[in-house]
Structures are given as C-alpha cells and as structure tokens.
MIMARFI-309654 format. One record per residue (C-alpha): y, x, z. Coordinates in steps of 0.1 Angstrom, whole numbers, plus 5000, padded with zeros to 4 digits. Last residue first. Layout:
BEGIN
DRENZA      y      x      z
DRENZA      Y      X      Z
...
//
This chain:
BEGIN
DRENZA      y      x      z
DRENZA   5508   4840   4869
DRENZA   5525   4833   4902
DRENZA   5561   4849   4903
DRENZA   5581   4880   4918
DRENZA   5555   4902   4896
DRENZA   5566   4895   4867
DRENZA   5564   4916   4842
DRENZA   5534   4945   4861
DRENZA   5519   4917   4878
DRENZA   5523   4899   4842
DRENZA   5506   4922   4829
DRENZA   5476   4931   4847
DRENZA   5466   4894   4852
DRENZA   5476   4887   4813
DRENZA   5449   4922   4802
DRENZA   5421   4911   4832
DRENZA   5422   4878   4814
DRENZA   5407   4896   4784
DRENZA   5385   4918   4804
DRENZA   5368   4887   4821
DRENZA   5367   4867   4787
DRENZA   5343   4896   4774
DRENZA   5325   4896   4807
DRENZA   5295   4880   4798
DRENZA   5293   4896   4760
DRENZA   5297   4930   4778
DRENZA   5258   4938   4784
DRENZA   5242   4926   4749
DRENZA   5277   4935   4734
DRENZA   5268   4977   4739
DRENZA   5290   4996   4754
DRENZA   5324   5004   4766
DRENZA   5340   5012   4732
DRENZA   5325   4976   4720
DRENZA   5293   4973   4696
DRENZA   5287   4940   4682
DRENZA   5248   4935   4681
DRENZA   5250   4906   4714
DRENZA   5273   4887   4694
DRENZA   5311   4881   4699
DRENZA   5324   4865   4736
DRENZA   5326   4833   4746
DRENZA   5360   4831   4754
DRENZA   5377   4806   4730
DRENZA   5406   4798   4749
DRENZA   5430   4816   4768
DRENZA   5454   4789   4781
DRENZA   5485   4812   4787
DRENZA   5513   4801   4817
DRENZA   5552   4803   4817
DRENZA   5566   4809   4787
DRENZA   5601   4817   4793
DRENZA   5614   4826   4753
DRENZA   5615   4864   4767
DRENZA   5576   4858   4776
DRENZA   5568   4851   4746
DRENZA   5589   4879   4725
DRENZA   5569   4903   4751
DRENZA   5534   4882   4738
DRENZA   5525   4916   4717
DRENZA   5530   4937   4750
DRENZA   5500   4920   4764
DRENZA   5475   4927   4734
DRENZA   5488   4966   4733
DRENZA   5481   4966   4775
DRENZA   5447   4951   4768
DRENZA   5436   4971   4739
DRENZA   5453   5000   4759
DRENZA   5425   4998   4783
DRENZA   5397   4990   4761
DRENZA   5369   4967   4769
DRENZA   5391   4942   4752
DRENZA   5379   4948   4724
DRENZA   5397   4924   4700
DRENZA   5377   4896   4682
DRENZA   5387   4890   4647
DRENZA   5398   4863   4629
DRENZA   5393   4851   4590
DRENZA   5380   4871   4560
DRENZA   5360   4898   4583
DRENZA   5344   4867   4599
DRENZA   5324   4860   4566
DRENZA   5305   4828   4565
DRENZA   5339   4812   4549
DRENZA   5350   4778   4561
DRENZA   5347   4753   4535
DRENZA   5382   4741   4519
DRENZA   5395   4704   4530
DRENZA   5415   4723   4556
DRENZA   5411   4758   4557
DRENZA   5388   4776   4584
DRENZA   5379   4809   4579
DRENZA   5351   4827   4597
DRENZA   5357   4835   4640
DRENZA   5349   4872   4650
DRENZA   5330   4898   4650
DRENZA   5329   4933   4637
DRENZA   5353   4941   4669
DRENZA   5392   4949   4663
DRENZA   5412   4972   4688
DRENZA   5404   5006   4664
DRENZA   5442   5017   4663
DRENZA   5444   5013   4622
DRENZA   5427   4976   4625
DRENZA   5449   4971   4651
DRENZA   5479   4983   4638
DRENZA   5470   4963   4602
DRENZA   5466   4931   4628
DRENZA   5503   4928   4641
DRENZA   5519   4907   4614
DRENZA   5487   4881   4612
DRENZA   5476   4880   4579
DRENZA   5441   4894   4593
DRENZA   5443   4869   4622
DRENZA   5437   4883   4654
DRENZA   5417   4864   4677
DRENZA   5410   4852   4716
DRENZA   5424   4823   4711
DRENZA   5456   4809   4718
DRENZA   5475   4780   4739
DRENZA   5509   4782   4748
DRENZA   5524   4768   4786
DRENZA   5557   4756   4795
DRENZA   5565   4741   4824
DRENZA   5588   4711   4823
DRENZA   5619   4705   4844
DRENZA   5642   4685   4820
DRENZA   5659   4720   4810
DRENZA   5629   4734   4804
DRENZA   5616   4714   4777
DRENZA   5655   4720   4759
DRENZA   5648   4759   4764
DRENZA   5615   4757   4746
DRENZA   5629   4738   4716
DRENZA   5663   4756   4716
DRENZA   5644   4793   4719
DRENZA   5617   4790   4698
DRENZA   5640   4774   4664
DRENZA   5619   4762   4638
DRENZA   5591   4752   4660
DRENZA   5571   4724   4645
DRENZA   5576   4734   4612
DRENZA   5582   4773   4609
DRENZA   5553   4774   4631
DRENZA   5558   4803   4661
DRENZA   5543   4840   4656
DRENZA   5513   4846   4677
DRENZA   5486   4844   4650
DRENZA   5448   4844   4657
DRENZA   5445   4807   4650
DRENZA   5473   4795   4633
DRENZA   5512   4795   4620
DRENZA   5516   4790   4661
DRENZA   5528   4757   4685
DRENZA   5508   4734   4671
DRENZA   5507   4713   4638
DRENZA   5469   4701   4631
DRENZA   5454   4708   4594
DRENZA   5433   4735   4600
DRENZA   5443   4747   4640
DRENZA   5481   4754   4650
DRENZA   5474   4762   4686
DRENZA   5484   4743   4716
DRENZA   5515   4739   4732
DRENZA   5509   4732   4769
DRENZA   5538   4708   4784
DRENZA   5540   4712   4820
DRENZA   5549   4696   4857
DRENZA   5543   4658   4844
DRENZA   5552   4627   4868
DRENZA   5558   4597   4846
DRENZA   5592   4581   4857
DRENZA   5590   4562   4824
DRENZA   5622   4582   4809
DRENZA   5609   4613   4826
DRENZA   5582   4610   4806
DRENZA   5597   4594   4775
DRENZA   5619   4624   4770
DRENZA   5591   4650   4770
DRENZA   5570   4634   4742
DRENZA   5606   4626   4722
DRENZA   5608   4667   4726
DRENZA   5578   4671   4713
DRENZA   5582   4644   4685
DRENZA   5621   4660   4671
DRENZA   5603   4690   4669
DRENZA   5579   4681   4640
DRENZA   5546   4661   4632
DRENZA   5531   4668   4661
DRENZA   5492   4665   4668
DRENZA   5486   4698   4685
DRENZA   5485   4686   4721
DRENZA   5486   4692   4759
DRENZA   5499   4673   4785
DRENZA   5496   4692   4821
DRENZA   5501   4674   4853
DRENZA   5500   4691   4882
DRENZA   5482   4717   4900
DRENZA   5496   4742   4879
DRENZA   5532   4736   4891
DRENZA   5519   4750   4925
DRENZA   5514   4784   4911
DRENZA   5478   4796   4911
DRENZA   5469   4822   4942
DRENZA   5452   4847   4931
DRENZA   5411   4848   4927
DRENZA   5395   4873   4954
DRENZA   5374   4903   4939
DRENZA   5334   4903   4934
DRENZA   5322   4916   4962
DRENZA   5355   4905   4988
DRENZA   5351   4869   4965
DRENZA   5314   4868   4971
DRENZA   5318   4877   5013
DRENZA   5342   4846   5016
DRENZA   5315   4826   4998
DRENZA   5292   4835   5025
DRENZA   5315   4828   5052
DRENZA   5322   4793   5034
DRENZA   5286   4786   5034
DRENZA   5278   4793   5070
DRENZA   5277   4830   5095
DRENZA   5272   4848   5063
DRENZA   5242   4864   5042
DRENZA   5252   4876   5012
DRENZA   5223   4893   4994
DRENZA   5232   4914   4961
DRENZA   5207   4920   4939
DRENZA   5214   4952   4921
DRENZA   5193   4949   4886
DRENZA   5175   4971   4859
DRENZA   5148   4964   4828
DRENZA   5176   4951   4806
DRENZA   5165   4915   4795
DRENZA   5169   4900   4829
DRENZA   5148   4878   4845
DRENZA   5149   4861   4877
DRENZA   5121   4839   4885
DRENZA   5119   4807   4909
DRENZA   5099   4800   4935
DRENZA   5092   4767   4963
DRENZA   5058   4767   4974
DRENZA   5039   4739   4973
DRENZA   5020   4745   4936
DRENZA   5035   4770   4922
DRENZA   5048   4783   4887
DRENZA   5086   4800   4888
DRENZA   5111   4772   4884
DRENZA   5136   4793   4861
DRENZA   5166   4821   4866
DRENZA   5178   4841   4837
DRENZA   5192   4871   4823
DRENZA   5214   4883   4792
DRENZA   5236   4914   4798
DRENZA   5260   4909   4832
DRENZA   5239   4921   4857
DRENZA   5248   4919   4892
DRENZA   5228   4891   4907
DRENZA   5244   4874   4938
DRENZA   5225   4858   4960
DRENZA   5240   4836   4985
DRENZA   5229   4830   5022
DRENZA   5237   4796   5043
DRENZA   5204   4779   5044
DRENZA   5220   4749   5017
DRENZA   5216   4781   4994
DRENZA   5241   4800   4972
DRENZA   5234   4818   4939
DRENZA   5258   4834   4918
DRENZA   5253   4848   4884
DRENZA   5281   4833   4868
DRENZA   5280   4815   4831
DRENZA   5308   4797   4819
DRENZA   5298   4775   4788
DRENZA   5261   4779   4803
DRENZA   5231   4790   4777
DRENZA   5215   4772   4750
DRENZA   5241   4775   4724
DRENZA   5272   4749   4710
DRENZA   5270   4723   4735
DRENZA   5297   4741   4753
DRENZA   5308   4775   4734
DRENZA   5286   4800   4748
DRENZA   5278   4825   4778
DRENZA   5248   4835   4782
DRENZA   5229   4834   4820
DRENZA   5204   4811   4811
DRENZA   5199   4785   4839
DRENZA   5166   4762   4845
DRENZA   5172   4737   4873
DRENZA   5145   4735   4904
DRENZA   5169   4731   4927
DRENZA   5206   4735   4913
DRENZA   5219   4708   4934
DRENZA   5253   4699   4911
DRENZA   5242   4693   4879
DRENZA   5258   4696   4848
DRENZA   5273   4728   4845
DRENZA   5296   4756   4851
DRENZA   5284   4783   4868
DRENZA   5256   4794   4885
DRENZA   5267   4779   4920
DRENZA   5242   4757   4943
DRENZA   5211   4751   4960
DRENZA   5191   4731   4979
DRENZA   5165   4744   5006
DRENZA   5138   4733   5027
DRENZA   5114   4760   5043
DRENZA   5109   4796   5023
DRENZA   5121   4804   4989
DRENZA   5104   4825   4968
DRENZA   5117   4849   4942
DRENZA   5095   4863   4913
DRENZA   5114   4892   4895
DRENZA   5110   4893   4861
DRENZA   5126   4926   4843
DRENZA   5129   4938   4805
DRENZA   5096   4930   4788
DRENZA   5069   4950   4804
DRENZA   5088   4952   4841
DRENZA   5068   4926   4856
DRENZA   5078   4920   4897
DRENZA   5048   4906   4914
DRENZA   5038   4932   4939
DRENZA   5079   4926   4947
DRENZA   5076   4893   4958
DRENZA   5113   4889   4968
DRENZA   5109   4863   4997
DRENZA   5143   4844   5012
DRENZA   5141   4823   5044
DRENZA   5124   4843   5063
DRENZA   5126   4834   5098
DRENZA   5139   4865   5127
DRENZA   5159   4832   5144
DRENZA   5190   4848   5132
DRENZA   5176   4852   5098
DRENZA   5154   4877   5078
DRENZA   5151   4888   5042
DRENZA   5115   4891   5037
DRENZA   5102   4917   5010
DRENZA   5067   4914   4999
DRENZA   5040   4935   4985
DRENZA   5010   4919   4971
DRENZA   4995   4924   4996
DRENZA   5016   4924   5027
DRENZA   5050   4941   5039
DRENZA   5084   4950   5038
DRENZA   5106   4934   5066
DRENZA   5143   4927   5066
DRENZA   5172   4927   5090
DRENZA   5211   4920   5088
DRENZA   5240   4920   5112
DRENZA   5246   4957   5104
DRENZA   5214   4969   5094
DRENZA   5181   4963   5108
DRENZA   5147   4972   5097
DRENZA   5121   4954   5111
DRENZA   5082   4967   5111
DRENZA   5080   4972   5150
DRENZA   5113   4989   5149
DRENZA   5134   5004   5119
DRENZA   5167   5009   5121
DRENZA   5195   5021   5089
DRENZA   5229   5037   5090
DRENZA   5255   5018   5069
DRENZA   5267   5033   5034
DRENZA   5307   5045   5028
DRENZA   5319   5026   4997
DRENZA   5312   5039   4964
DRENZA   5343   5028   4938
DRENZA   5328   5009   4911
DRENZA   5355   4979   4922
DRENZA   5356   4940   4914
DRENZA   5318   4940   4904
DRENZA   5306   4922   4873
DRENZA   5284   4954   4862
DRENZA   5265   4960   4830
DRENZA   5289   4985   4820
DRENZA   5285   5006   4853
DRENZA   5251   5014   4837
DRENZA   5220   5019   4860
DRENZA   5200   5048   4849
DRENZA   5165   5038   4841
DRENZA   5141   5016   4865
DRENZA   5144   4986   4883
DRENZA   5154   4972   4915
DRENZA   5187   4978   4931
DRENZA   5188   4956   4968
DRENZA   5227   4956   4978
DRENZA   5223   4937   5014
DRENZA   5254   4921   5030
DRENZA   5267   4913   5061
DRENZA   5272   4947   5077
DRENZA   5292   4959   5044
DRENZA   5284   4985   5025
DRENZA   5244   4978   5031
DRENZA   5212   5000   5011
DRENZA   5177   4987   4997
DRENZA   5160   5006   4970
DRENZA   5133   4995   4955
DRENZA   5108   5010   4921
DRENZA   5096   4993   4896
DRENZA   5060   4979   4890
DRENZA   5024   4992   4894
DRENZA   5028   5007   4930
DRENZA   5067   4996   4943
DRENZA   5079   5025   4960
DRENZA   5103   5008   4987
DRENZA   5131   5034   4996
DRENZA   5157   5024   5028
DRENZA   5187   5038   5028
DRENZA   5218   5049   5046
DRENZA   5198   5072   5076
DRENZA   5163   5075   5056
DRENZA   5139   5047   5059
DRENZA   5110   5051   5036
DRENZA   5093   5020   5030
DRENZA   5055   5024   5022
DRENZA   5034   5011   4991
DRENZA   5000   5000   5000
//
C-alpha cells in the first residue's frame, strides 16, 4: 500500500498504478491537493495570484494529519483520502486507487452522508446533485458546455471545491449503487483541487473570493434600470426614448447603446468597429451629452472583435494582437462567409500590451463620458488557436477573464476616483 510522507509543509501520497498526490495548506482553512503528472502550467490556472505563499507545517497522529484548522486521513484499499470535519466525519472521499490517468485525468469523488450542492456556473438548475456539467464555455444554447462555466463546487455540508484547471474538464454522476460519487475529469492529465472548508457557506465563499480574487464593488447606478437597444432609426428616437422616461416618471439609471449588427442601427458602424454610426450618431458628443443631461448612464456594447476595415486593425495585424479566429461575415440578405479572416477577429488578450493597446483605443470613449462597457461575445476562439500564453485548449476559459482584466486595469489606472 502506498504510504504518506509527511514532511514539515507537505504531505506526499505515492499513488501505485495512478498519479501521484501531493497535499499542502497556504491558508489554515484550505487544502491545495495537486494530482497528476507532468509540469503543471501557470497557463492552465484561474487563480488571482501565482505568487507562492509561505506553506503550513504539517501533524500526523494516530493516522490524522492536521493542518491549520484542517485534518485528513490516507488509507484503505483501494487507496482513499478523507477530508475530515469537526466531528472527525468524512464528508468528502477522493478515491485515489481509482484515479485513471489513460485519457487525461478522472478522479472518482464520493460524497459521504446527505448533501446538495451548488455553483458551477451559470445554469439551469439550482441543486447541482446529480447534474452533468462540462466545463467549456460557449455561446448559450449554442454548444454543450455552460454559457459561463466556473469550476466551483460548494456543498449543503459547508465545504467547497474548487478545481483549478481552466482547459476542458468535467464533473458527472459517477456509477454507484447507494453511494453518492461523481467524476472529475480533465482532458490535461494534471489538477490542484482546492478544498475550502469554512465555519458555513458564506465563510466558504469568503475563502473562494480570497483564492480566486474578490469582485469590486459595482456602482450603484448599475443596480438600476438599464434599457438597451439597437432598433433606432436615427438620433432624434434615442433621445425621444430618453424623453418619455422621465416624461412617464419611469425610473431608468442607464441607456446601453448596443452594437450596429446586420441590418440593426446601434451605437457603432458594426461589429468589431469602435468608431460611432454616421446615422444614428452623427454628432457623439451632443447625443451622449444630451442623455446625460436628464440623468442617464451611458453604457456601449461591443464584442470581443476587430473588424478588418476597422481603422485600428492594420496595427494589430502588424503588432501580432489578432488570433486565427474569430466571427465570419455577416451582411444583411448576403450569407455570412465561413472564413473568419474575411470578417472579425479575436484579440489575444493573453497579452499585456494587447490589453493596454485594446483600452487606449476606447480613450475617445471615455472623453465622450461613457460610463460602463457590456463586453459581449466572450466565449472564447477554438481549442487549436494558439495565444502568446499557450495553447487555446487551456485559455479558451479565461479568454473573457483576460479581456475584462484589460477595462478593470484601465479604468483603475483612468478613473480611479469612480466604480468601473
């Protein structure tokens, strides 16, 4: 049987006939367990920081290891790993005698005593038990994965699971008969699991947002009411639109210009353009000014794209921002053309100065006083496009991640006296 080695920061689980374990704590309340083989690669990370916090020092007594708050026991045949609660129950199982690393990774999980559960993204269903969740992020109703896909686990027992891989992975009903399993799977043959295991839900979700990186505070404008369209026919509607809500007494904090798309009038010339329509916004400043005037927020609408007519995509092109991927064509009453090269391309975003360059392109924006960005069309390129970063298989995930990273970062360093 395999033994755990318990050095000061660590403890070592040689896994015989799988992958190896190895268990360590940053933080007294959490567990990181990394199981697999092969270098792990910081590309296929979600976390907030890479940096290498100081690790906790280790017990082991009558087969518990303890570590901060925490404990766990390694044991039985086929090799086991029981993460412990305050009562010394076990809760959570990794079967590690059963983890497969022939095809990537599949890591059976069992779940001990009655549990619901929650998180995974966006979705249907709220009580995840028993659900089948691909971790791929696609355009709703357009692929088989989640519209918003995140890797985060929490259980009606308190503890969260957090699984820090961002390339194509999975979590199913694994086969049983009374027990209650499921099975991770990643394609890559590598994963930190991270256990959170706070005082009650809201503890535990307190420890995912110090993982993963705590989400700012909105402004409180963008709790209101926000109209949206891209059905004018010229100025003179929009601002009709805004007069007969305050005519009517209808509350409304924000007006979000969408995008010019086919034969639909928004605010731009069209997808992957941020120049203004010459017929719905002949002159930026009056139209935008006059919203603002009668209190409302303004807010443009884009996709993640650069148009190859667009004024600022020959720099890119020349700079290396643009992926070999993208959106095809779309003209109205004409097909839209199978090539993406001959409509909108992705940037990569994965790149620093991609996101700086992408930022400093809104400046004439953010002079007119626009004051929020609905990023749309974040699903990410195929797994074959290559970024600068890596591979798409492991950035496809975090593709709209690294786009909003480039607004965050801006407007902190813009306007930093303001909520973005």
């Amino acid at each position: 049987m395999p033994e755990l080695k318990i050095t000061r920061s660590a403890a070592a689980v040689a896994v015989v006939g799988a992958c190896p374990v190895e268990i360590t704590a940053t933080d007294p309340r959490m567990l990181r367990i990394r199981i697999g083989t092969g270098p792990f690669d910081p590309a296929a990370s979600y976390l907030a920081s890479t940096e290498e916090r100081p690790l906790l020092p280790m017990t082991h007594q009558d087969g518990v290891t303890r570590v901060g708050t925490m404990a766990f026991r390694v044991g039985g045949e086929p090799l086991m790993l029981d993460i412990l609660d305050a009562a010394g129950g076990a809760p959570l199982r990794l079967r590690l005698g059963r983890a497969d690393l022939r095809r990537g990774l599949r890591l059976p999980l069992e779940f001990v005593g009655e549990q619901h559960f929650y998180g995974l993204g966006s979705g249907r269903r709220l009580d995840r038990l028993g659900a089948t969740r691909r971790f791929w992020n696609s355009h709703v109703n357009h692929g088989l994965g989640a519209d918003v896909s995140v890797p985060l686990l929490l259980s009606s027992a308190g503890y969260g699971l957090f699984f820090d891989h961002s390339g194509e992975a999975s979590l199913d009903p694994g086969d049983s008969n009374d027990d209650v399993l499921a099975d991770y799977c990643c394609a890559d043959g590598r994963v930190d699991i991270h256990v959170l295991a706070g005082a009650s839900l809201r503890e535990t979700l307190g420890l995912a947002a110090d993982l993963l990186g705590h989400a700012p505070m909105p402004p409180r404008w963008a709790l209101g009411f926000l109209q949206s369209t891209r059905h004018f026919d010229d100025t003179a509607e929009l601002l009709t639109l805004a007069d007969e809500f305050r005519a009517r007494d209808i509350p409304c904090d924000g007006i979000v210009l969408l995008s010019t798309y086919s034969d639909q009038h928004g605010w731009n010339k069209g997808v992957g353009y941020l120049t203004c329509d010459p017929m719905l916004l002949p002159d930026p400043a009056a139209t935008i000014g006059a919203l603002k005037r009668q209190g409302f927020r303004v807010i443009t609408h884009e996709y993640a794209v650069l148009h190859r007519d667009s004024p600022l995509y020959a720099e890119a092109e020349a700079a290396g921002y643009c992926l070999d991927d993208g959106y095809a064509e779309i003209v109205p009453t004409v097909r839209p053309s199978s090539n993406y090269l001959e409509g909108q391309r992705y940037l990569d975003f994965s790149q620093a100065a991609v996101r700086s360059w992408w930022w400093r392109a809104h400046a004439d924006l953010v002079a007119l006083g626009i004051d929020g960005w609905w990023l749309d069309g974040g699903e990410g390129p195929a797994a074959a496009t290559r970024f600068q970063a890596g591979p798409g298989d492991l950035l496809h995930n975090r593709f709209d991640l690294m786009r909003h990273q480039a607004f965050a970062e801006g407007e902190a360093a813009d306007r930093p006296d303001r909520r973005a």
